[in-house]
Backbone bond lengths (Angstrom), bond angles and torsions (degrees), N, CA, C in turn:
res aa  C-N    CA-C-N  psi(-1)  N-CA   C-N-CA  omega(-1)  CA-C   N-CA-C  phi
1 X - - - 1.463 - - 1.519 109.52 -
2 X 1.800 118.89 148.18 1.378 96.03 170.10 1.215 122.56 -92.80
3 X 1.253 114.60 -166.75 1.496 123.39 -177.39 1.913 103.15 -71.81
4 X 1.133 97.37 135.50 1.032 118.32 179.23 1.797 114.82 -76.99
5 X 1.153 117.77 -30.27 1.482 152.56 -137.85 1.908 73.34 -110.27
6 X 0.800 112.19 -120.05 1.598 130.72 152.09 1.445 115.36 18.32
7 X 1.292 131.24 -48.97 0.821 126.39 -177.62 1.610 117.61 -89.26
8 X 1.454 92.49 -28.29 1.734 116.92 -175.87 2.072 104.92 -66.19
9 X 1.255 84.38 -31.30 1.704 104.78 176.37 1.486 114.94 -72.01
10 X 1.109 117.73 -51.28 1.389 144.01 178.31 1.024 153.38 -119.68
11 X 1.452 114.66 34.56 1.558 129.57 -150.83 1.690 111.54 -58.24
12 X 1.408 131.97 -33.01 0.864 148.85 178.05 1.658 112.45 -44.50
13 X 1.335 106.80 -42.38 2.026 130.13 164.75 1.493 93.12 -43.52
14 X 1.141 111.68 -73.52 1.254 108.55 -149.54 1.976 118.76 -87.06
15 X 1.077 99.84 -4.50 2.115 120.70 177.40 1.890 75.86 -87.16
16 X 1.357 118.20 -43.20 1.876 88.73 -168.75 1.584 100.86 -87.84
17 X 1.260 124.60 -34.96 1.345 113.94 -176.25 1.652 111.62 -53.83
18 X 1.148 106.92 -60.18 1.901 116.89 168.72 1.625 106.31 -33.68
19 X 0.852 145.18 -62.87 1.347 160.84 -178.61 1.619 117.63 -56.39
20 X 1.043 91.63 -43.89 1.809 116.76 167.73 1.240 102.04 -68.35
21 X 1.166 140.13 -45.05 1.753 120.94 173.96 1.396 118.61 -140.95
22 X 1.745 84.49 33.10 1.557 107.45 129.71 1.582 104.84 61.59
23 X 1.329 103.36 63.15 1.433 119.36 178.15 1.502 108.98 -159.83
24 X 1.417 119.85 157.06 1.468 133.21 -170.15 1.152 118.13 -64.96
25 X 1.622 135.23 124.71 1.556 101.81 -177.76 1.753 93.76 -143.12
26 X 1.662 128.06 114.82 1.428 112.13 -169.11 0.919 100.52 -83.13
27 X 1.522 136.35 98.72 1.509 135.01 178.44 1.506 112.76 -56.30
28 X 1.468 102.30 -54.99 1.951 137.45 152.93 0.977 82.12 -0.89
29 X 1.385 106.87 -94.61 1.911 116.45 -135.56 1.215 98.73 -68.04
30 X 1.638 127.64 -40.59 1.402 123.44 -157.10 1.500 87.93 -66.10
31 X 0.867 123.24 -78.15 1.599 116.14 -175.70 1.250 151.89 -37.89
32 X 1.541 99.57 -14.23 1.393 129.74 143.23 1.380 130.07 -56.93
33 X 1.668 107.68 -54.15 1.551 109.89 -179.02 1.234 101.24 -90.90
34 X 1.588 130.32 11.92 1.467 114.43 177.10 1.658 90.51 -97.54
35 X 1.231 142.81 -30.17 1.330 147.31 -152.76 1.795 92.07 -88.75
36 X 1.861 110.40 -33.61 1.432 107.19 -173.88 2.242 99.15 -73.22
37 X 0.964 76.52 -39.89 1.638 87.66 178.65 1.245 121.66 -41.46
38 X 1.571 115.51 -48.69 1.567 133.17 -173.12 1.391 94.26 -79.12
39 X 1.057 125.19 -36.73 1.731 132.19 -148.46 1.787 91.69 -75.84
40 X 1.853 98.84 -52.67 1.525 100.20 -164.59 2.395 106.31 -68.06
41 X 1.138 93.74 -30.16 1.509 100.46 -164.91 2.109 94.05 -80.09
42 X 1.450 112.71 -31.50 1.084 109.67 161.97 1.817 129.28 -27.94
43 X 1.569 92.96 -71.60 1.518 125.13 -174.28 1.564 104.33 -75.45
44 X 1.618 122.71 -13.78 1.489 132.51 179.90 1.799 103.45 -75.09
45 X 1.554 102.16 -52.42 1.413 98.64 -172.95 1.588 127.90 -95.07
46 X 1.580 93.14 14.00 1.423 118.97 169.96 1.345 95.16 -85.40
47 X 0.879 122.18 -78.35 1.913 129.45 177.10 1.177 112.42 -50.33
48 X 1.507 140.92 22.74 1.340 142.48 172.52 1.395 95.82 -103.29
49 X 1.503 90.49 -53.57 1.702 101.01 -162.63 0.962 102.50 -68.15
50 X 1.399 145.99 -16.04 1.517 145.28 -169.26 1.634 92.95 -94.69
51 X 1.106 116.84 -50.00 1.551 107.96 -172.45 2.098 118.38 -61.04
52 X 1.386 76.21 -34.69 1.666 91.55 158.49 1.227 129.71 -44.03
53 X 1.720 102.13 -59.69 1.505 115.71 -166.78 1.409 105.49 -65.77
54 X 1.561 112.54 -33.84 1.537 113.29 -165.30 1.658 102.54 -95.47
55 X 1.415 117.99 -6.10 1.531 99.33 159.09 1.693 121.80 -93.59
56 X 1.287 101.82 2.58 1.564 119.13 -176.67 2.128 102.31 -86.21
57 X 1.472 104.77 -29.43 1.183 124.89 172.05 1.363 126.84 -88.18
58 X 1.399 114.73 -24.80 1.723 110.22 159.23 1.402 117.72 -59.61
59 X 1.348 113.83 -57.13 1.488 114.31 -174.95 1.288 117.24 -35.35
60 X 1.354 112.22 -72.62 1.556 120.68 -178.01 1.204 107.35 -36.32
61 X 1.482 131.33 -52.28 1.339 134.52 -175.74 1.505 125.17 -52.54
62 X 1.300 107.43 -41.19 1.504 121.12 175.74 1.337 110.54 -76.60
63 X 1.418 111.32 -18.39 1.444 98.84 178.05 1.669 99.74 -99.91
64 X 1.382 118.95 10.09 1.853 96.88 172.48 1.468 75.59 -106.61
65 X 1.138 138.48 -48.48 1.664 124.90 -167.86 1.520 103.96 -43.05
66 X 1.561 148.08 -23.11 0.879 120.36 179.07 1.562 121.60 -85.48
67 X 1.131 90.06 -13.67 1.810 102.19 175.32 1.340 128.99 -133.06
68 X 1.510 98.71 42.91 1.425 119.23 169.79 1.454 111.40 -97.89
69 X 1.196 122.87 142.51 1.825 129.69 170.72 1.598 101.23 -45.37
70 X 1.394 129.92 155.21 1.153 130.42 155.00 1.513 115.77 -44.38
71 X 0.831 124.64 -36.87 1.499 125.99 -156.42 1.839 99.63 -69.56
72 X 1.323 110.15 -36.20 1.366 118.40 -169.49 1.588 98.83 -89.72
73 X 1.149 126.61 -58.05 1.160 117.78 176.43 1.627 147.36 -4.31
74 X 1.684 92.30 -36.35 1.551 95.66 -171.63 1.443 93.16 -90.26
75 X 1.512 137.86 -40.35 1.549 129.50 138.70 0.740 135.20 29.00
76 X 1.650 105.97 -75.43 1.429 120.97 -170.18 1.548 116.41 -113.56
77 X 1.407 118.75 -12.70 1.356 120.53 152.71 1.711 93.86 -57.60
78 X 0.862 129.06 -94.98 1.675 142.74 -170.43 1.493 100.83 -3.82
79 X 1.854 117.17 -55.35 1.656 116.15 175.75 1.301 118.02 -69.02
80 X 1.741 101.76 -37.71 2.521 82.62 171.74 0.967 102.84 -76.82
81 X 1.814 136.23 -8.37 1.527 111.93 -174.30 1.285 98.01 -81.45
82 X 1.825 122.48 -33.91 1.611 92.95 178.83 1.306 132.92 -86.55
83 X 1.851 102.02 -15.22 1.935 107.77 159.15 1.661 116.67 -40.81
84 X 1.817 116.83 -48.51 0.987 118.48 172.37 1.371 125.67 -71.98
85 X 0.848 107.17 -13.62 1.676 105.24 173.30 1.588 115.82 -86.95
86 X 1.499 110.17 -27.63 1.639 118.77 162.26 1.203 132.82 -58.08
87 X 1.497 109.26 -32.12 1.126 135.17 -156.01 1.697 82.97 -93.23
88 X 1.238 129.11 -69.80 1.216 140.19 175.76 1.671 109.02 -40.08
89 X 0.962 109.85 -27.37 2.072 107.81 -178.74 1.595 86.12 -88.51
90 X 1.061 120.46 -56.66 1.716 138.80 -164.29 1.939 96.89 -38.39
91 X 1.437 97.19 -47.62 1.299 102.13 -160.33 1.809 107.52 -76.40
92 X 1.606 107.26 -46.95 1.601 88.01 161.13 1.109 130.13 -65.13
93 X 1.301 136.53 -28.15 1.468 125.65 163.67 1.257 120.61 -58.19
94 X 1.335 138.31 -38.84 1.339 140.16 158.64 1.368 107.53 -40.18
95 X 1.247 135.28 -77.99 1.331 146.52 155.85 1.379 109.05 -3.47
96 X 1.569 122.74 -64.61 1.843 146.17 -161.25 2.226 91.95 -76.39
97 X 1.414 88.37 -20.92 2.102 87.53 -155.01 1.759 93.74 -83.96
98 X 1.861 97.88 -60.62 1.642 104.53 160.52 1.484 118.15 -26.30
99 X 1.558 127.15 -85.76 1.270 129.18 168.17 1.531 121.02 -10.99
100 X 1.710 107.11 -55.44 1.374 108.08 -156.13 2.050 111.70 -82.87
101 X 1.715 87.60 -28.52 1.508 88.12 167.92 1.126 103.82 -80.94
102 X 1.159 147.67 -60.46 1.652 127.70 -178.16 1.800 129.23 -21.71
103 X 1.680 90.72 -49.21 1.480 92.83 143.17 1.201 159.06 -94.79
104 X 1.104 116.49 -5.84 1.573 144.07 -174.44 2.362 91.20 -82.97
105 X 1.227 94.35 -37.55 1.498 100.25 170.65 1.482 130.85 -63.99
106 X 1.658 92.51 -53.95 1.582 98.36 169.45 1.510 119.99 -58.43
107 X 1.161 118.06 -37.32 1.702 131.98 -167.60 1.527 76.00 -78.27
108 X 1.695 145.90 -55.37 1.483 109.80 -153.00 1.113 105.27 -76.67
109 X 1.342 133.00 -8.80 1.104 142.73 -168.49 1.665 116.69 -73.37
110 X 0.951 109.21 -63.04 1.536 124.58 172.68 1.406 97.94 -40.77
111 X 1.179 115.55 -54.22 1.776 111.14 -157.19 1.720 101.23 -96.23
112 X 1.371 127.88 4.42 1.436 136.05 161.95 1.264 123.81 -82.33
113 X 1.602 108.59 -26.53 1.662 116.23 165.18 1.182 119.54 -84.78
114 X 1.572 138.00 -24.71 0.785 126.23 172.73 1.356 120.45 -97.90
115 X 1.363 132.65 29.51 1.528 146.98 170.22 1.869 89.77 -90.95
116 X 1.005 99.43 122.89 1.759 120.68 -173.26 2.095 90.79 -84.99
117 X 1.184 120.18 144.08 1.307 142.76 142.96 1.387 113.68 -25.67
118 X 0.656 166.70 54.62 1.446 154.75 168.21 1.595 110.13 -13.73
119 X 1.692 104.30 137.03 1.703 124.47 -171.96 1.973 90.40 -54.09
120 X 1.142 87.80 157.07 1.763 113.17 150.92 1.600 97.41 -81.67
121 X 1.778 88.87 131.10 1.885 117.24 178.33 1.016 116.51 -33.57
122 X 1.574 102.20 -37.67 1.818 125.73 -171.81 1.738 108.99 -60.57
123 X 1.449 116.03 -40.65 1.206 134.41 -145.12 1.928 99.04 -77.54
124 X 1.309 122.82 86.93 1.630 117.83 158.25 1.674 116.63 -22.48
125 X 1.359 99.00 122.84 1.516 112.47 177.82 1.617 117.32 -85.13
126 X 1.266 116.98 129.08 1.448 95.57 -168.42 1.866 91.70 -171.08
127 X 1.593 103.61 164.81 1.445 88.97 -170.67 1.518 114.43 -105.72
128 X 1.485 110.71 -12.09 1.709 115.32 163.20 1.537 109.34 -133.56
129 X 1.682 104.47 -172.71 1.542 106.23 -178.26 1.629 108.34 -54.18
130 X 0.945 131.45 -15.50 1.834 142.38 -171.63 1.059 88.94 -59.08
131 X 1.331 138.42 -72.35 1.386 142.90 -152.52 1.474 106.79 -66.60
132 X 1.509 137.95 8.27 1.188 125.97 -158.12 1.819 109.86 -99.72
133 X 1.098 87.93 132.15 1.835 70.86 -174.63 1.882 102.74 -93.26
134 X 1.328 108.51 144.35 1.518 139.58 127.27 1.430 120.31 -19.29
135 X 1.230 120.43 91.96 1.525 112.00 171.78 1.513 119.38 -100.33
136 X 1.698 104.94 -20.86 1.573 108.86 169.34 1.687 101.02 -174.55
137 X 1.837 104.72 156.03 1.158 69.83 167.62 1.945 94.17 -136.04
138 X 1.093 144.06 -158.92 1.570 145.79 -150.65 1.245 102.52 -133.29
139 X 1.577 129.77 154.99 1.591 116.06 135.05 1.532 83.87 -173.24
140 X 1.145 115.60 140.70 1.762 142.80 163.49 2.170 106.53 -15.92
141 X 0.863 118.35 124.53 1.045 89.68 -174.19 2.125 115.46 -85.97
142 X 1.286 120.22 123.58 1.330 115.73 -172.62 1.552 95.48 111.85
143 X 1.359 127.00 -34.68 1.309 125.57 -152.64 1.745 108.41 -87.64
144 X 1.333 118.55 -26.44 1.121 118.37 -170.11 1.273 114.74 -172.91
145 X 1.191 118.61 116.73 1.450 153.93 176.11 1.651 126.52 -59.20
146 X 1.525 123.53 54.84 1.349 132.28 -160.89 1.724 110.45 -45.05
147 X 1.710 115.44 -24.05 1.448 95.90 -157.00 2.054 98.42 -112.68
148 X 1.901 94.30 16.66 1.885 118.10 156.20 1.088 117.65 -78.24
149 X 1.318 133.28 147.13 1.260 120.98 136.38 1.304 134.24 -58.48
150 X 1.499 138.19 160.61 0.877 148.44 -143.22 2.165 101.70 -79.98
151 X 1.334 87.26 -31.42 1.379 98.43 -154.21 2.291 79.53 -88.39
152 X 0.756 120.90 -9.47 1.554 116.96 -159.02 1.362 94.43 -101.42
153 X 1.378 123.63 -28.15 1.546 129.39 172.18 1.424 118.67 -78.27
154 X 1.151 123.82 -40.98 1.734 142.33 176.65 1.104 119.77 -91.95
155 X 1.672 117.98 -35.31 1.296 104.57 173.53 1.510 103.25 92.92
156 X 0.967 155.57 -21.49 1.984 145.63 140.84 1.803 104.26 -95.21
157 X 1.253 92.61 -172.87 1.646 105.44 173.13 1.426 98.30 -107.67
158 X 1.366 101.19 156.34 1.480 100.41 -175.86 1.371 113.07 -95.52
159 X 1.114 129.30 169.57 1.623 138.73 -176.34 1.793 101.46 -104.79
160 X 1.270 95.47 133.70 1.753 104.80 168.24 1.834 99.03 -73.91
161 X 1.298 73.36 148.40 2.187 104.03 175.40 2.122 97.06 -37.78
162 X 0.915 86.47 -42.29 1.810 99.72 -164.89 1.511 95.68 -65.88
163 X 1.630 124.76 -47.74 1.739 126.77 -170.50 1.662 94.81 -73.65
164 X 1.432 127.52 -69.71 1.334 125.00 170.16 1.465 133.73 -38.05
165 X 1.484 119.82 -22.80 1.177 112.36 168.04 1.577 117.71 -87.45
166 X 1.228 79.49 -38.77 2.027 98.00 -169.42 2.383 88.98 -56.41
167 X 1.313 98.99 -53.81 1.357 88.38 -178.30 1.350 124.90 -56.14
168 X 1.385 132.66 -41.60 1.459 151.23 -173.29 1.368 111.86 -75.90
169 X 1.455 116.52 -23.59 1.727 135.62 -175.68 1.493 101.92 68.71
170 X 0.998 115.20 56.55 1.366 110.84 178.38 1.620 117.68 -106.82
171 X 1.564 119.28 3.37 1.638 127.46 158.18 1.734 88.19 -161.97
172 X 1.600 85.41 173.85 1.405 109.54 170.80 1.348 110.93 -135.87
173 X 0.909 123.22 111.69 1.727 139.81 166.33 1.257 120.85 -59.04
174 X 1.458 121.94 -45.94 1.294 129.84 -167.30 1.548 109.60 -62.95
175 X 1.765 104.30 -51.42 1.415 112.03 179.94 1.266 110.40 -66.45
176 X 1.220 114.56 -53.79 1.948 106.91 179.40 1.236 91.42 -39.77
177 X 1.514 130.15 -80.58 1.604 129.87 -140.05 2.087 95.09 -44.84
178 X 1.212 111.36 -44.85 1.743 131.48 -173.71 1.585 77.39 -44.37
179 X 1.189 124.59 -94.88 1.617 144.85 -132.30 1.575 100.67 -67.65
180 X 1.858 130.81 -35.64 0.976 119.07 -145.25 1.360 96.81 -167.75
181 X 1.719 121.68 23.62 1.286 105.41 152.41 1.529 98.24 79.54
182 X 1.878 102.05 168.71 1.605 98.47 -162.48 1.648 116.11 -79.58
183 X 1.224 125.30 171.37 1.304 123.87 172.56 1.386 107.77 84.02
184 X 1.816 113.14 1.55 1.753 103.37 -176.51 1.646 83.79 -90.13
185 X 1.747 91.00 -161.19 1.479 98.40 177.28 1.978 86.29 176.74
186 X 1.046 95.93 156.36 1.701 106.26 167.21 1.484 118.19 -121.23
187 X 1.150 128.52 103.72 1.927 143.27 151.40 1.566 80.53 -19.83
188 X 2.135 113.16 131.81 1.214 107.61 130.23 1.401 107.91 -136.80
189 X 1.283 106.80 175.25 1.784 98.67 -171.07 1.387 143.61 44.41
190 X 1.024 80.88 -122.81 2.254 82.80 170.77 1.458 101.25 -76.36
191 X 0.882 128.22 -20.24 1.920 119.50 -177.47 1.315 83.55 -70.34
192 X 1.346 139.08 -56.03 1.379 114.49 -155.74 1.556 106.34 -97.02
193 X 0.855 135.72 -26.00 1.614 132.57 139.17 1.436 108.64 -20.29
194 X 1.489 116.91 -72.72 1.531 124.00 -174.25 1.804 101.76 -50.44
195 X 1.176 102.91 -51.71 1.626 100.45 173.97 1.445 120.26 -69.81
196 X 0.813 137.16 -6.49 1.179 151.06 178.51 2.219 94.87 -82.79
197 X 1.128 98.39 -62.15 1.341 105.69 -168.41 1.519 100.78 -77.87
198 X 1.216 132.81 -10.26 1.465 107.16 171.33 1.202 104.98 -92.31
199 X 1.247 145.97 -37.85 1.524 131.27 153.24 1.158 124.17 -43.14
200 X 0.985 146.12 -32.27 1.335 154.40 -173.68 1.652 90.95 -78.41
201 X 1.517 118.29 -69.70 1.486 119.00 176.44 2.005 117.65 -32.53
202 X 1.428 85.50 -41.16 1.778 99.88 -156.15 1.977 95.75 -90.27
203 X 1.287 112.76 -26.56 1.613 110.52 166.72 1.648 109.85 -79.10
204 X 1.492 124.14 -33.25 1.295 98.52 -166.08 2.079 106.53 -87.83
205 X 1.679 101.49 -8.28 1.161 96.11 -172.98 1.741 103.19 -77.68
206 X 1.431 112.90 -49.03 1.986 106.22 165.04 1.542 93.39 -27.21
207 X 1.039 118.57 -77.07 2.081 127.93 -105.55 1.840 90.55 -95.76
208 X 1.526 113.05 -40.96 1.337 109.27 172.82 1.462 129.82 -77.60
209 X 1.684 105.42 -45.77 1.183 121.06 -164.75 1.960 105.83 -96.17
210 X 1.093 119.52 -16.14 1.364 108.08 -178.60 1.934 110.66 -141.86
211 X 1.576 91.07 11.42 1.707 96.84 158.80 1.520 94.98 63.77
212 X 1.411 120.03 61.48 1.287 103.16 152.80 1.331 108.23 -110.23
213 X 1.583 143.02 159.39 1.352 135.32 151.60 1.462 125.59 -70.01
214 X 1.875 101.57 136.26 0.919 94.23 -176.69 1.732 116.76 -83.52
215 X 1.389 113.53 154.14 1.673 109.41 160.73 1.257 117.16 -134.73
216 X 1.300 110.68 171.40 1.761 121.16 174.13 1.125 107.84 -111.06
217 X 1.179 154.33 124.69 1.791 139.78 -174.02 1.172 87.91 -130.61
218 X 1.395 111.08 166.15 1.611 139.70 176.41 1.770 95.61 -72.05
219 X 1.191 86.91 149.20 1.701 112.66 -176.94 1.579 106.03 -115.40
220 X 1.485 117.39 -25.30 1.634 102.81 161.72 1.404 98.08 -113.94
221 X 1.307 117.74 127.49 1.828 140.25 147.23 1.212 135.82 -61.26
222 X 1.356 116.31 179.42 1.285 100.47 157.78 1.560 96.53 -123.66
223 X 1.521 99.09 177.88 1.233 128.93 -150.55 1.812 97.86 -47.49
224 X 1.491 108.72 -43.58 1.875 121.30 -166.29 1.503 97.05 -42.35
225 X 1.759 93.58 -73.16 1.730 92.16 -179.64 1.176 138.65 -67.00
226 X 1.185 115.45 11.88 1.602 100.87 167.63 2.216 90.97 -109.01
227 X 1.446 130.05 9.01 0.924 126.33 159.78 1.630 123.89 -78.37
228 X 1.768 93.24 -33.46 1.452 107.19 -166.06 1.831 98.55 -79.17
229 X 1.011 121.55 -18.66 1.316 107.10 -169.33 1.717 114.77 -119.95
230 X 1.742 96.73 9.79 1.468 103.05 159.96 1.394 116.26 85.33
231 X 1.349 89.39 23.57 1.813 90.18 170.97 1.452 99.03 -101.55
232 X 1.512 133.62 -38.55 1.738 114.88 168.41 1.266 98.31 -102.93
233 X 1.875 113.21 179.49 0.929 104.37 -13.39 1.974 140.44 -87.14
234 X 1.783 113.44 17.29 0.930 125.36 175.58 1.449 131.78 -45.06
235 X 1.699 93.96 -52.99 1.811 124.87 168.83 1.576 120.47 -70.08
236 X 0.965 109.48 -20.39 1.664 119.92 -169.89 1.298 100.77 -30.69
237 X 1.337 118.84 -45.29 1.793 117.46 -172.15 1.100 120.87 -55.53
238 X 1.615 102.17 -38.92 1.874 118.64 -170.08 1.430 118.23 -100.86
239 X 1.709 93.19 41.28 1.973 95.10 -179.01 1.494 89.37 -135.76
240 X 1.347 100.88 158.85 1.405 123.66 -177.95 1.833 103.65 -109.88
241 X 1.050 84.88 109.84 1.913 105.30 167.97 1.543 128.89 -93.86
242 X 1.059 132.50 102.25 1.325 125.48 140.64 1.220 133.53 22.43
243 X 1.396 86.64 -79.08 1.776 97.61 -173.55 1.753 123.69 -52.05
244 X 1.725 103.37 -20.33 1.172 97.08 159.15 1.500 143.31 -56.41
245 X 1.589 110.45 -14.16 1.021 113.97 169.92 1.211 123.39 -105.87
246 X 1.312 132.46 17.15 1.352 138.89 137.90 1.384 137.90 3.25
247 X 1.137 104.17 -49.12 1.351 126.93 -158.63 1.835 118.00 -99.82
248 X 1.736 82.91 -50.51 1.434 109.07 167.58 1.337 101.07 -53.48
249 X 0.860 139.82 -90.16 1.654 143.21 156.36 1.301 113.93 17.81
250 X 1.222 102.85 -84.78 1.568 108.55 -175.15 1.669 102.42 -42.97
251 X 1.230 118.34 -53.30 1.124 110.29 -160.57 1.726 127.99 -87.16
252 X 1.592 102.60 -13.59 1.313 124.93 145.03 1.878 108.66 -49.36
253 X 1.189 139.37 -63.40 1.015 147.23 160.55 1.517 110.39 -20.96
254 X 1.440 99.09 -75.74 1.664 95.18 -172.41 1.380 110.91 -68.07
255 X 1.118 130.34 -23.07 1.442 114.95 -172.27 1.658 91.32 -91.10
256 X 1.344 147.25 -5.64 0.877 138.51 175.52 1.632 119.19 -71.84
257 X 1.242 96.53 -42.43 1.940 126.73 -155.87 1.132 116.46 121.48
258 X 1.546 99.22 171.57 1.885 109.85 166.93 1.670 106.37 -49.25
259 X 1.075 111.19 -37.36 1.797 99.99 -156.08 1.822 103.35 -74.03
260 X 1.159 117.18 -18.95 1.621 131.04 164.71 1.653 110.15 -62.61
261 X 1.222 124.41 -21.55 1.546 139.31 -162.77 1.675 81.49 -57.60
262 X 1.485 107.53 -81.34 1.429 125.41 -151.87 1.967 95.64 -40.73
263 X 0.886 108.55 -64.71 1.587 118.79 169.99 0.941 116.42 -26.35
264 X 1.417 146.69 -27.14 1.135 137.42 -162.76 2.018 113.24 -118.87
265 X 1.943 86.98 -13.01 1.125 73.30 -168.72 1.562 98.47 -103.39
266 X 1.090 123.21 3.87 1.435 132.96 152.55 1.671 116.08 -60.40
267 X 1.288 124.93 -29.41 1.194 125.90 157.74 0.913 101.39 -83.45
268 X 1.176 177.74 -116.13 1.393 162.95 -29.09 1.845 96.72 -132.48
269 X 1.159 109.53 -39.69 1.701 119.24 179.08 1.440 122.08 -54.04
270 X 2.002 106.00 -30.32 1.018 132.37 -174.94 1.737 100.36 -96.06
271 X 1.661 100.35 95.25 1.785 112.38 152.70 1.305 116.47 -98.52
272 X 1.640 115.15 113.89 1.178 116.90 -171.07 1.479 109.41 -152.01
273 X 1.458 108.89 175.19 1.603 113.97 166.57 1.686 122.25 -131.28
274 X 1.429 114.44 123.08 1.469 105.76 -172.93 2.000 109.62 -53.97
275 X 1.625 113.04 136.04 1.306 95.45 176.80 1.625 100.32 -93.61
276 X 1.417 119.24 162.23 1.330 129.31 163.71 1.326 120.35 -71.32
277 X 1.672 120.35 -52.09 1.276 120.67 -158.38 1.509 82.55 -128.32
278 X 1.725 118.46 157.46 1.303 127.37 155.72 1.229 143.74 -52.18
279 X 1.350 132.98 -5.61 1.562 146.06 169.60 1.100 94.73 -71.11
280 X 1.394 157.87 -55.58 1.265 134.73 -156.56 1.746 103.53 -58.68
281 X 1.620 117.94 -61.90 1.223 113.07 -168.04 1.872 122.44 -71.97
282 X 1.322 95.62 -19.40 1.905 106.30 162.73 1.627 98.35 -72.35
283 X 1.375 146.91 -42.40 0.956 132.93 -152.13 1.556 97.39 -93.12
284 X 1.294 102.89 -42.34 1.591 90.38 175.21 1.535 139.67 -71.39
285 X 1.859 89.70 8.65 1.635 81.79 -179.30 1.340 124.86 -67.67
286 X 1.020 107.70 -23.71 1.861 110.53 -169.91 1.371 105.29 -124.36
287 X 2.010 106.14 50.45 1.350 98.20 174.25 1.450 110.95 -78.58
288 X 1.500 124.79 163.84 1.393 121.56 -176.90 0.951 126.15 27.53
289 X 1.358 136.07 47.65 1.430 164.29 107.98 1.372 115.67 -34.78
C-alpha cells in the first residue's frame, strides 16, 4: 500500500505515476475520504475525552450529594442529571462516529489499494516492451559474434529447450499435461539433477558468497500478506485459495466416517492463499512490527 502521509504531501507523484502505467487512480476521492476519515476519528476522540471528563465528574458529586444539607441537594442532583444526560447524547454519537469511520474506512480503503506505486525516476516511460531502452549489452570476447546469427557463429542451427530436452529425457510434458493440466511438466533424470544443481548453485552463491540469510517461509498465507505486498486486490483472480476446498472436505468426511471429521476440520481452520514467488512470505515477516 502507499504511504498515506506521502501522498497527502504530494498528490501530484502519484496522478503522474497512475498515468505512467496507464491505469485509473482516484487520487480525488481517496483524499477526500481520507480527510472525511481524520475529520470523523478527530470529533471521536474529542467525545471520548469529554465523556471521560464527565464520568471523572459524577463521582465527586455523589459523594458531596451524600453529605450535603437538603437545601443544596437539589443543586447537585440537577449537575449529575445533566452530566448524565451528556454522557447519554455523548454516547449515541460515539456509537453514529464509530459506524461512520468503519465506513468512511472501508470506502478509503478500496480506492488506497488500487493507487499503483509509482515507477523509480530512473525507470523509461513507455507503453510496451518497444519502449525499453538498452543500457549494455555482453559477449565473450572472440567467442561470439552478436550482429551473426547463431547458426553463422557455430556452424549448425540450434535446437529449442523443448527439442534438447525431449532428446536427452530430461522432462516429460505429455504426462504433466495428463496429471495436471497445461503448463505442468515432470523433471526426469539429469533435468532434474540439472535442476536440482541450479538451485543449489544459485542458494550457495546468495547465502555463501554475498551473506544473505537463508529462509523457508510458508507458501499458503493469509489473506493480509498477499494484500500487504500488492498482489490483491488486482491478482485476486490468479491465486489459489483453500477455501475452495471447504466443502469437499466436509463431505469427504462424511462419506468417510466420524474418524475423517477431525481431518477436515483441520483444513477448514486453514484460510489461506498459495503464494507463487517468495516475497510475499519474506515480506511478511515483520508485518506490523
Amino acid at each position: 500500500m502507499i504511504d498515506l502521509k506521502d501522498l497527502r504531501a504530494d498528490p501530484d507523484k502519484y496522478r503522474r505515476g497512475a498515468a505512467e502505467k496507464q491505469t485509473h487512480a482516484d487520487i480525488e476521492g481517496l483524499l477526500d475520504l481520507d480527510a472525511q476519515v481524520r475529520a470523523a476519528q478527530t470529533e471521536l476522540q474529542h467525545l471520548v475525552a469529554k465523556k471521560n471528563q464527565a464520568s471523572k465528574q459524577i463521582g465527586p458529586l455523589m459523594g458531596r450529594l451524600k453529605k450535603a444539607p437538603d437545601d443544596e441537594k437539589q443543586a447537585l442532583l440537577a449537575q449529575v442529571d445533566g452530566l448524565k444526560q451528556q454522557a447519554e447524547q455523548n454516547k449515541t454519537r460515539e456509537a453514529e462516529l464509530n459506524e461512520a469511520v468503519r465506513d468512511l474506512e472501508a470506502r478509503r480503503e478500496a480506492i488506497w489499494l488500487s493507487v499503483p506505486q509509482p515507477a523509480d525516476p530512473d525507470v523509461p516511460v513507455g507503453t510496451s516492451s518497444d519502449d525499453n531502452i538498452e543500457l549494455r549489452t555482453w559477449h565473450a570476447e572472440g567467442g561470439f559474434d552478436p550482429s551473426k546469427s547463431f547458426e553463422e557463429n557455430r556452424g549448425f542451427k540450434p535446437k529449442s529447450h523443448i527439442q534438447l530436452g525431449e532428446a536427452l529425457g530430461l522432462f516429460d510434458f505429455e504426462r504433466g499435461v495428463k496429471m495436471a493440466g497445461s503448463r505442468s511438466y515432470i523433471l526426469t533424470g539429469d533435468g532434474m539433477r540439472l535442476h536440482n544443481a541450479i538451485l543449489q548453485y544459485a542458494f550457495n552463491f546468495m547465502v555463501n558468497d554475498h551473506g544473505f540469510k537463508a529462509m523457508s517461509v510458508p507458501v499458503l498465507v493469509k489473506e493480509d500478506c498477499m494484500v500487504g505486498t500488492g498482489f490483491f486486490p488486482g491478482g485476486r483472480d490468479q491465486a489459489y485459495t483453500v477455501s475452495d476446498l471447504d466443502k469437499r472436505l466436509e463431505t469427504l468426511a462424511l462419506d468417510l466416517g466420524a474418524n475423517s471429521i477431525g481431518v477436515a476440520e483441520v483444513y477448514k481452520s486453514v484460510e489461506g492463499y498459495l503464494t507463487g514467488t517468495g516475497e510475499v512470505g519474506l515480506m511478511g515477516l515483520h508485518q506490523d512490527e
